[in-house]
BAZAKE-424516 format. One record per residue (C-alpha): x, y, z; residue number from 1; residue in three letters. Coordinates in steps of 0.02 Angstrom, whole numbers, plus 50000, padded with zeros to 5 digits. Last residue first. Layout:
BEGIN
- u;v;w;num;residuo
- X;Y;Z;NUM;ALA
...
% end
This chain:
BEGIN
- u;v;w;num;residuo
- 49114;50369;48410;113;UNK
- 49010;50304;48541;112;UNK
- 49082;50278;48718;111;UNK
- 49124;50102;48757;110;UNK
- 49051;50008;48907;109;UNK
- 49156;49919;49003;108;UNK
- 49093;49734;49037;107;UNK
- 49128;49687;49223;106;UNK
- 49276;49576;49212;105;UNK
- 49286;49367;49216;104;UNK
- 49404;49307;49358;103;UNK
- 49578;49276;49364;102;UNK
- 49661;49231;49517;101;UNK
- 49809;49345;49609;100;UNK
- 49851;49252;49769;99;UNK
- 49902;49366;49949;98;UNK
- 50041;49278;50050;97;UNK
- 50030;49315;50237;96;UNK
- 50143;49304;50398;95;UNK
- 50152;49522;50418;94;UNK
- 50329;49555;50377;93;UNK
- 50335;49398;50230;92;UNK
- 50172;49519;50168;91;UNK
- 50254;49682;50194;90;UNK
- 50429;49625;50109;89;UNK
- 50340;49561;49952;88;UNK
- 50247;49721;49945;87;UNK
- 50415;49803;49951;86;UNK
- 50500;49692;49815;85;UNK
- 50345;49727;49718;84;UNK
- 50359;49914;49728;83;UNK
- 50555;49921;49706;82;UNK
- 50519;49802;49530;81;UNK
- 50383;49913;49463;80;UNK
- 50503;50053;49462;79;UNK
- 50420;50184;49592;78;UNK
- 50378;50376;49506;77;UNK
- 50389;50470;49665;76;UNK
- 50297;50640;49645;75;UNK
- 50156;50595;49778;74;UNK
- 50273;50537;49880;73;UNK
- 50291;50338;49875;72;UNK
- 50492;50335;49816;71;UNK
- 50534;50476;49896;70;UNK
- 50473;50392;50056;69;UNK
- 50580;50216;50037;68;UNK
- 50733;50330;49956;67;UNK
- 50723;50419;50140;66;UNK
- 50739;50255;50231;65;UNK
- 50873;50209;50117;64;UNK
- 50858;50049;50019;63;UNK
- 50935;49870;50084;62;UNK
- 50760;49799;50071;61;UNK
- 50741;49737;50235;60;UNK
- 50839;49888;50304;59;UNK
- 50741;50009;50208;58;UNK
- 50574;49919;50273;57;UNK
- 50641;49921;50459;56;UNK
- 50665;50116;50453;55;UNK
- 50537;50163;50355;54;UNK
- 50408;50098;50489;53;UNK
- 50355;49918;50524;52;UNK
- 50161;49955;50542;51;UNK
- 50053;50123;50556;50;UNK
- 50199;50202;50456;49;UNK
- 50214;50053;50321;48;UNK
- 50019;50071;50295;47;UNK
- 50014;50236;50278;46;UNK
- 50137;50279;50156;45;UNK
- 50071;50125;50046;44;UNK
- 49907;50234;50073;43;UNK
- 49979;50349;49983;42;UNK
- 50057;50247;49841;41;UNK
- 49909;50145;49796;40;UNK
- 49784;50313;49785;39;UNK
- 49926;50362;49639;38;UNK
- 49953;50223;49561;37;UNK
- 49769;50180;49518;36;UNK
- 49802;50059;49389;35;UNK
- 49680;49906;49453;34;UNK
- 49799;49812;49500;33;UNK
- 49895;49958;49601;32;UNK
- 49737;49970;49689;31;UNK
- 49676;49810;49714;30;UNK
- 49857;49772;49809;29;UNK
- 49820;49914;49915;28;UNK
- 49657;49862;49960;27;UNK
- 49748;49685;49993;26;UNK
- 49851;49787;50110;25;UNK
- 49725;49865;50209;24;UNK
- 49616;49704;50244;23;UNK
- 49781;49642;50311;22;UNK
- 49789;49793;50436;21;UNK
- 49605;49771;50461;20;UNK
- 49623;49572;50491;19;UNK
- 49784;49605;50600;18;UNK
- 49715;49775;50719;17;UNK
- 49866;49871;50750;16;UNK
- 49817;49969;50582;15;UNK
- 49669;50032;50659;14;UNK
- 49771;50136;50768;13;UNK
- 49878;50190;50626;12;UNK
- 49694;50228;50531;11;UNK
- 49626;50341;50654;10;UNK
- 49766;50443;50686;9;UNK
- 49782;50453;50501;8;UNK
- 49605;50522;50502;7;UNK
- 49624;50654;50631;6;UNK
- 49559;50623;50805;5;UNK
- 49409;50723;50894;4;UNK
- 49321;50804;50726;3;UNK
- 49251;50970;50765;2;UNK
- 49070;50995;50764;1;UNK
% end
């Protein structure tokens, strides 16, 4: 059975939703935290489509629309101070402030030697 809608479809019209959208971004957040770079950058794509756009970002951030994409393609290699400038941007953009707190880890388990 073929699928109706295509995922980002999907998503940009979930995106209209605020606790989704918001849900979205802390995701995000988790990712980059977490070091997944990669996963963080795509959906960073996402988000800012379904939302302000490349447009309004660059001009918030005084960056080229363009430089904006590069930066989150899957070869863009973002300085961590253009990435938290433009997560700064999408929370002021969307009325929220997201808190780091520190909480104990899940023990890793080390492989034997």
């Amino acid at each position: 059975m073929p699928l109706t809608r295509s995922f980002r479809e999907s998503v940009m019209e979930e995106l209209q939703d605020k606790e989704y959208r918001r849900a979205f971004l802390q995701g995000i957040i988790d990712d980059l935290l977490t070091g997944d770079l990669e996963f963080a950058k795509t959906m960073l794509r996402e988000y800012i489509n379904g939302t302000v756009g490349f447009i309004a970002a660059g001009k918030a951030l005084n960056r080229s629309p363009k430089s904006l994409m590069r930066m989150l393609s899957a070869t863009g290699n973002p300085q961590a101070r253009n990435l938290l400038e433009l997560i700064a941007y999408l929370q002021k953009a969307d009325g929220i402030a997201f808190e780091v707190r520190v909480v104990k880890a899940k023990a890793v388990k080390r492989k034997a030697a």
